[in-house]
C-alpha positions in Angstrom: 0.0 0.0 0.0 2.9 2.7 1.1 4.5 4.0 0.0 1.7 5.4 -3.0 3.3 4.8 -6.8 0.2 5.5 -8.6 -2.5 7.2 -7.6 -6.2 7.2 -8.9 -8.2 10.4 -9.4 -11.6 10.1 -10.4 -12.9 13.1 -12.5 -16.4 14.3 -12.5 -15.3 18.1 -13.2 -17.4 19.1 -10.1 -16.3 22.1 -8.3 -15.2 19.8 -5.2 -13.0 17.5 -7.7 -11.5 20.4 -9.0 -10.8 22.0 -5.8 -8.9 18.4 -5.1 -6.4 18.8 -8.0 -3.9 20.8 -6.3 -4.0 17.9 -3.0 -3.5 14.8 -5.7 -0.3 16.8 -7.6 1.0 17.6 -4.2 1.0 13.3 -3.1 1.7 12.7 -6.6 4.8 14.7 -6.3 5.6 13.5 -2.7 5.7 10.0 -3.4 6.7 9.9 -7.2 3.6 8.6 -8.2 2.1 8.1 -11.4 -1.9 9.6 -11.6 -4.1 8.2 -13.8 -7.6 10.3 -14.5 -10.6 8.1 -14.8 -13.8 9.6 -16.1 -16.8 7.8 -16.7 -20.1 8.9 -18.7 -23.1 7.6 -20.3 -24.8 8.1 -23.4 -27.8 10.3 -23.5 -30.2 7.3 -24.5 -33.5 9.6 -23.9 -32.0 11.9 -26.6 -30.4 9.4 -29.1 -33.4 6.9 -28.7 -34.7 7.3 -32.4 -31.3 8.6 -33.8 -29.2 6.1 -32.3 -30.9 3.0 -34.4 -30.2 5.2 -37.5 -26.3 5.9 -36.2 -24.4 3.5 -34.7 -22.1 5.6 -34.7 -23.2 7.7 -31.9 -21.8 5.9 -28.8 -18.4 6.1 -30.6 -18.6 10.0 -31.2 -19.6 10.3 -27.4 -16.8 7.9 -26.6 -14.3 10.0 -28.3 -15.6 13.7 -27.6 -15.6 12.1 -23.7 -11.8 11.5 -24.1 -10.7 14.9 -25.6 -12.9 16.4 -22.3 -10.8 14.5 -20.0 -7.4 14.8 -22.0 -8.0 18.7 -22.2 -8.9 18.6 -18.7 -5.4 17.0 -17.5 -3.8 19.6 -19.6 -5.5 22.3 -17.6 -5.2 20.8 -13.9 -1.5 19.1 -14.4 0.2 21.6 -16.4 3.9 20.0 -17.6 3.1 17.0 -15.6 2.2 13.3 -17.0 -1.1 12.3 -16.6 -2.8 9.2 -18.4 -6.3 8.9 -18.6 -9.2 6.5 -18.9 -13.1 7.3 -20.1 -15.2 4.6 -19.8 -19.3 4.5 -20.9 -20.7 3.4 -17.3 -21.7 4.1 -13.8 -19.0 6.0 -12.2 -18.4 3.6 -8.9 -18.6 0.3 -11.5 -15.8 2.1 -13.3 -13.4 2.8 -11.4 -13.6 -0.9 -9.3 -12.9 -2.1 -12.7 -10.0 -0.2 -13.5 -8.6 -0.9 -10.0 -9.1 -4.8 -11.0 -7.7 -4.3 -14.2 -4.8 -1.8 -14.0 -3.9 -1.8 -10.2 -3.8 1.5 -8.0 -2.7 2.2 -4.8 -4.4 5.3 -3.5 -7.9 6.4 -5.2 -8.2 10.2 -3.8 -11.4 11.4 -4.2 -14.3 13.8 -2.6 -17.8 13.5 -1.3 -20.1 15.3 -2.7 -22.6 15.5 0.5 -24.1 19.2 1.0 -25.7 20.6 3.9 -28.3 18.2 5.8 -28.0 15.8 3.2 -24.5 15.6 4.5 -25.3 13.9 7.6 -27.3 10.9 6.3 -25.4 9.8 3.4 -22.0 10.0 1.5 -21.7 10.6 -2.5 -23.2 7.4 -3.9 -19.6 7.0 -6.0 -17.8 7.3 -2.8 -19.6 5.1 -0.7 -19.3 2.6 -3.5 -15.8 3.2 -3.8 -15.1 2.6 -0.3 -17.7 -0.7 -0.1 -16.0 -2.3 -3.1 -12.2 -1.3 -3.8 -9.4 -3.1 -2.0 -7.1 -0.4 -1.9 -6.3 2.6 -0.2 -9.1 5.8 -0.2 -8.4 9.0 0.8 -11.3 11.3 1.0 -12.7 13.9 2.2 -15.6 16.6 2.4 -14.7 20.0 0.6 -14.7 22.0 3.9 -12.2 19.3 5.2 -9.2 20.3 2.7 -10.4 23.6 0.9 -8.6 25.1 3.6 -5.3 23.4 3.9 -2.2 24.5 1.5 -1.7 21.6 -1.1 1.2 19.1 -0.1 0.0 20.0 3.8 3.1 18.3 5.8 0.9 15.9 8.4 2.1 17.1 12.1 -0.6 14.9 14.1 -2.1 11.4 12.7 -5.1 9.5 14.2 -5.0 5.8 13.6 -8.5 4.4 14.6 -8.2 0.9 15.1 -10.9 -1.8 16.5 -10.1 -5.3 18.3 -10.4 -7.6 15.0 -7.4 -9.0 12.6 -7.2 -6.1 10.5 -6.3 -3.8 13.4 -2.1 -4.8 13.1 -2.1 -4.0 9.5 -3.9 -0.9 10.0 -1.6 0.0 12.7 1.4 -0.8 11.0 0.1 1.7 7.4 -0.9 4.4 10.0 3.1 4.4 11.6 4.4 4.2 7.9 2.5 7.0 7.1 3.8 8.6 10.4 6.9 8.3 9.5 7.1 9.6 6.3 5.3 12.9 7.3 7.6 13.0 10.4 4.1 13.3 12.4 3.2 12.5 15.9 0.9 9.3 15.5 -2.1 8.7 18.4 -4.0 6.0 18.0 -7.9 5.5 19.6 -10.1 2.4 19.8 -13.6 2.9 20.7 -16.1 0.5 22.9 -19.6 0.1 21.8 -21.2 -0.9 24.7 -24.6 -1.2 25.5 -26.6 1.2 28.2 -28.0 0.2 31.0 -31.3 -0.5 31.7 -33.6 -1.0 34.2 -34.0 -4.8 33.9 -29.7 -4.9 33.5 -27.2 -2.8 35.2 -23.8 -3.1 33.0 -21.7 -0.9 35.1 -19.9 -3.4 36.5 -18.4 -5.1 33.2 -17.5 -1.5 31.7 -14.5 -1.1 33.6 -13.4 -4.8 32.8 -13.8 -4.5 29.1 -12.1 -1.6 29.4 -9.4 -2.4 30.9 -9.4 -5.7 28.5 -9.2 -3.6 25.4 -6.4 -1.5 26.9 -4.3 -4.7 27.5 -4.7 -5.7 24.2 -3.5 -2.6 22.4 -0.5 -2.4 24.7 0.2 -5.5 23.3 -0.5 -5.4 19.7 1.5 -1.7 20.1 4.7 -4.2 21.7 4.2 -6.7 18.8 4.8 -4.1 16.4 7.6 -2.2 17.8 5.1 1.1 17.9 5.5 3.7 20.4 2.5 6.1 20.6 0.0 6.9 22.6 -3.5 5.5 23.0 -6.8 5.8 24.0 -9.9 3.2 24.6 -12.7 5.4 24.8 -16.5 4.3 25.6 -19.2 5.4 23.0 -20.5 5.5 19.6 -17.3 5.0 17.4 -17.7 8.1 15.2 -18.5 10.4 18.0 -15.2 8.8 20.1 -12.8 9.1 17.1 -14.1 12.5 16.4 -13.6 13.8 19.8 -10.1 12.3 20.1 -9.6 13.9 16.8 -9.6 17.3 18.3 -8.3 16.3 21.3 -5.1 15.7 19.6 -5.4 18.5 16.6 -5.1 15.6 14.1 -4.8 16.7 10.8 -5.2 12.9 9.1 -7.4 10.2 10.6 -6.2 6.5 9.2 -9.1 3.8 10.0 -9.1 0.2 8.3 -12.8 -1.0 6.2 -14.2 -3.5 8.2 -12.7 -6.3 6.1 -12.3 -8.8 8.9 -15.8 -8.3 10.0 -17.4 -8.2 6.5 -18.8 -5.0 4.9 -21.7 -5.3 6.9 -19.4 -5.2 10.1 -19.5 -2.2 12.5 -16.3 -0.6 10.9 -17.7 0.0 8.0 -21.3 0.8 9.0 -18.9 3.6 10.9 -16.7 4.9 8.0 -19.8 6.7 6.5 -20.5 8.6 9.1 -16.6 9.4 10.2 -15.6 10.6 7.1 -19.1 13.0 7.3 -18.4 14.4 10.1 -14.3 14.6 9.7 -12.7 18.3 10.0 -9.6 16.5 8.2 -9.3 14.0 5.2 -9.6 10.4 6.3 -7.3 7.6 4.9 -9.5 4.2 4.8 -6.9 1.3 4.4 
């Protein structure tokens, strides 16, 4: 996964994935990566419906007049810099999990395009889909969470979230790489979902226990891997307890894993919408 050699940038020439160009050049530059442009479109049946069976022609004039937008586009964004690019005739999040399959990436960077309330109940369909169905690294990010920062921002204070399952070394061990490389101080949290107590069942008294449990375990897994930071086990709903320790420590990248060992319906995932809506900083989902 790290460090990133070529780098996937999804173009929809939306104001938030042009506000993004300047962040993909800047890791692009930092880790010598390639970046590949991938653009995907669909033919305008409703207006080609009688024409089309006359033309055949028609998807291949789209096909190419798609292409020149996207090669014209990398001109504009990555002036004197290499860029390939890919359109494809599909739906965007199908797309781009194809080319991953087909050519390989190992970062896909890429916004959300939640606004307002909307924001709170749901990511951008593509980014959700990209994050349920690629295998490699994501980085994203709402607009507000990197309009703000200077392109090739030098990470001083990384979050690794991590949760007890077998992913939560390999996580661990891509958060401290990425530490490293940005000369950052790296904190790591792992929240406790427990349930409240109720009139019928007092859980007080296994709180502490599980707590302390969890605790134990990190200490270890943070010995196995030779990884000295500081951590947290927190009690609460795991987007609110990342968040929180988020500002606690000023972090300016949060790392998390997918959920893999738990499936894509696990709790880690369920989670990732919601931290990466709420995030003040981009999130790096590995």
């Amino acid at each position: 996964m790290f460090p990133f050699r070529k780098i996937l940038f999804p173009v929809d020439y939306s104001d938030p994935c042009k506000a993004l160009v300047p962040h993909v050049r800047a890791m692009a530059r930092r880790h010598s990566a390639a970046i590949w442009l991938v653009h995907a479109y669909q033919v305008p049946f409703q207006a080609y419906a009688d024409s089309a069976v006359l033309d055949p022609m028609i998807p291949e004039e789209t096909q190419s007049s798609e292409e020149y937008s996207l090669q014209k586009f990398a001109k504009e964004a990555f002036t004197g810099e290499h860029v390939e690019t890919f359109a494809e005739l599909g739906e965007p999040g199908a797309v781009i999990d194809h080319f991953v399959q087909c050519e390989g990436t190992d970062l896909i960077m890429l916004p959300t395009h939640g606004r307002g309330l909307v924001r709170r109940f749901l990511l951008g369909s593509v980014t959700a889909k990209v994050l349920h169905d690629v295998s490699c690294a994501v980085w994203t990010a709402t607009r507000a969470a990197y309009e703000n920062r200077a392109p090739g921002f030098p990470h001083k204070s990384i979050l690794c979230a991590v949760e007890d399952t077998e992913e939560a070394a390999e996580v661990l061990k891509g958060a401290a790489a990425v530490a490293a490389d940005y000369e950052a101080k790296l904190s790591i949290v792992h929240v406790l979902e427990m349930p409240a107590s109720t009139r019928d069942y007092d859980f007080t008294p296994y709180r502490q226990e599980l707590l302390a449990s969890a605790n134990l375990k990190l200490r270890e897994l943070k010995a196995q891997l030779m990884i000295d930071a500081p951590h947290v086990v927190a009690d609460g709903a795991i987007p609110d307890g990342i968040q929180a320790e988020a500002q606690r420590r000023n972090a300016d990248l949060i790392i998390v894993g997918r959920g893999r060992a738990q499936g894509v319906t696990g709790r880690a995932f369920s989670s990732l919408y919601q931290i990466v809506r709420e995030s003040t900083c981009p999130v790096l989902s590995i």
